[in-house]
C-alpha positions as CSV (number, residue, x, y, z in Angstrom):
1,X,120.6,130.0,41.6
2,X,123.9,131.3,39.7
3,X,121.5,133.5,37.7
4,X,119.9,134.9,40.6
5,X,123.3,135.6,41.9
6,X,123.8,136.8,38.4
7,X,120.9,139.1,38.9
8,X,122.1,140.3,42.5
9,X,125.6,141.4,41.0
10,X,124.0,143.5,38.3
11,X,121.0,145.0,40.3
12,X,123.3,148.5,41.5
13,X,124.3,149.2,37.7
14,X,120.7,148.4,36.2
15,X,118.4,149.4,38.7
16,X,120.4,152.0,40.7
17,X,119.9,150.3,43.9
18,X,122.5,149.6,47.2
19,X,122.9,146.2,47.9
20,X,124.0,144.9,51.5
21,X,124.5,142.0,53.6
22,X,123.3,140.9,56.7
23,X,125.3,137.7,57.5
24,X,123.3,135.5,59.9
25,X,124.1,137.3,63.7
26,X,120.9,136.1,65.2
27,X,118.2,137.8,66.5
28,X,117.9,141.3,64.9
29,X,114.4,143.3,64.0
30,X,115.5,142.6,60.6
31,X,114.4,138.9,61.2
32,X,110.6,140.0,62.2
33,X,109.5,140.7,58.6
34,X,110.4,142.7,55.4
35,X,109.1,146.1,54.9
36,X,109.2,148.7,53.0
37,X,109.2,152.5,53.6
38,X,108.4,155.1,50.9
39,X,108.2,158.8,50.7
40,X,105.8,160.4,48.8
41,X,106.1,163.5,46.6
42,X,104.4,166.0,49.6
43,X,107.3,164.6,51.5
44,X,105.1,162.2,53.6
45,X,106.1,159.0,54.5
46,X,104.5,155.6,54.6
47,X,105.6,152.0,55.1
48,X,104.4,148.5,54.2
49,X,104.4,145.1,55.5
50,X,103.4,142.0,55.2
51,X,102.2,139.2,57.4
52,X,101.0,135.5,56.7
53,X,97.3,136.8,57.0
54,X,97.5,140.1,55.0
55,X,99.7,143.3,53.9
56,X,99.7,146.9,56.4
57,X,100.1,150.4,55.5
58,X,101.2,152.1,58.2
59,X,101.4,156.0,58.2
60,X,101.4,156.8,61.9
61,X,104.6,158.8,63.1
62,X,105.1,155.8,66.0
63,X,105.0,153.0,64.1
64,X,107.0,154.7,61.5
65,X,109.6,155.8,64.2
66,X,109.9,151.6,65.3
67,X,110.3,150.7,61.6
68,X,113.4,153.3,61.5
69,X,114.7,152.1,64.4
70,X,114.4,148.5,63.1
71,X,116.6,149.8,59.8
72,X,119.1,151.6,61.4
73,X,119.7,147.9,63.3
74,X,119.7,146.4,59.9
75,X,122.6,149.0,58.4
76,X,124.6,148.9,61.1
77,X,124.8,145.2,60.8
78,X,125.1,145.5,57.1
79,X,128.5,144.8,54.8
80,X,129.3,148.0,52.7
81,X,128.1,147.7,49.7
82,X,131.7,146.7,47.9
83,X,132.2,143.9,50.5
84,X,128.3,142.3,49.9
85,X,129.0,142.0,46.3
86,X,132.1,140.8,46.9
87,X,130.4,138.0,49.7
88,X,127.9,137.4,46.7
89,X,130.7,136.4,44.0
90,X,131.9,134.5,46.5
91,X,129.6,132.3,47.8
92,X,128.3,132.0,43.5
93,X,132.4,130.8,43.0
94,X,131.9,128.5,45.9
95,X,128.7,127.1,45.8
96,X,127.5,127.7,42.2
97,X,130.1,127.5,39.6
């Protein structure tokens, strides 16, 4: 587990990514599933998900609308991304030394 913390810590430098935190608050839409939205080179966007039975592409401008809606939940409920690595090395001092 320490390595995958490991991992977490070094993920912004390697893989130029931002890292936050949701700390457990409950019921969010960020608890319904994971997803993924992408924009393609004409500028189009699409989005995938996955359930227990199989994986969805969605591309219509609805459902892509309730999948922003559902991040903007998540961001707002996010740490900065200076005080989720920070929450990472911690609970890796605390839990996984």
């Amino acid at each position: 587990m320490r390595e995958q913390f490991d991992h977490l810590l070094e993920a912004p430098k390697a893989l130029g990514v931002s890292l936050h935190i949701v700390k457990m608050r409950g019921d969010h839409l960020g608890n319904t599933s994971s997803f993924t939205i992408a924009c393609m080179e004409d500028r189009r966007e699409v989005a995938y998900f996955e359930s227990p039975a199989r994986g969805f592409t969605l591309e219509e401008h609805d459902e892509l609308g309730a999948l922003h809606r559902a991040l903007r939940e998540i961001r707002a409920l996010a740490l900065p991304v200076d005080e989720s690595l920070e929450f990472i090395r911690k609970v890796r001092s605390e839990r996984w030394t």
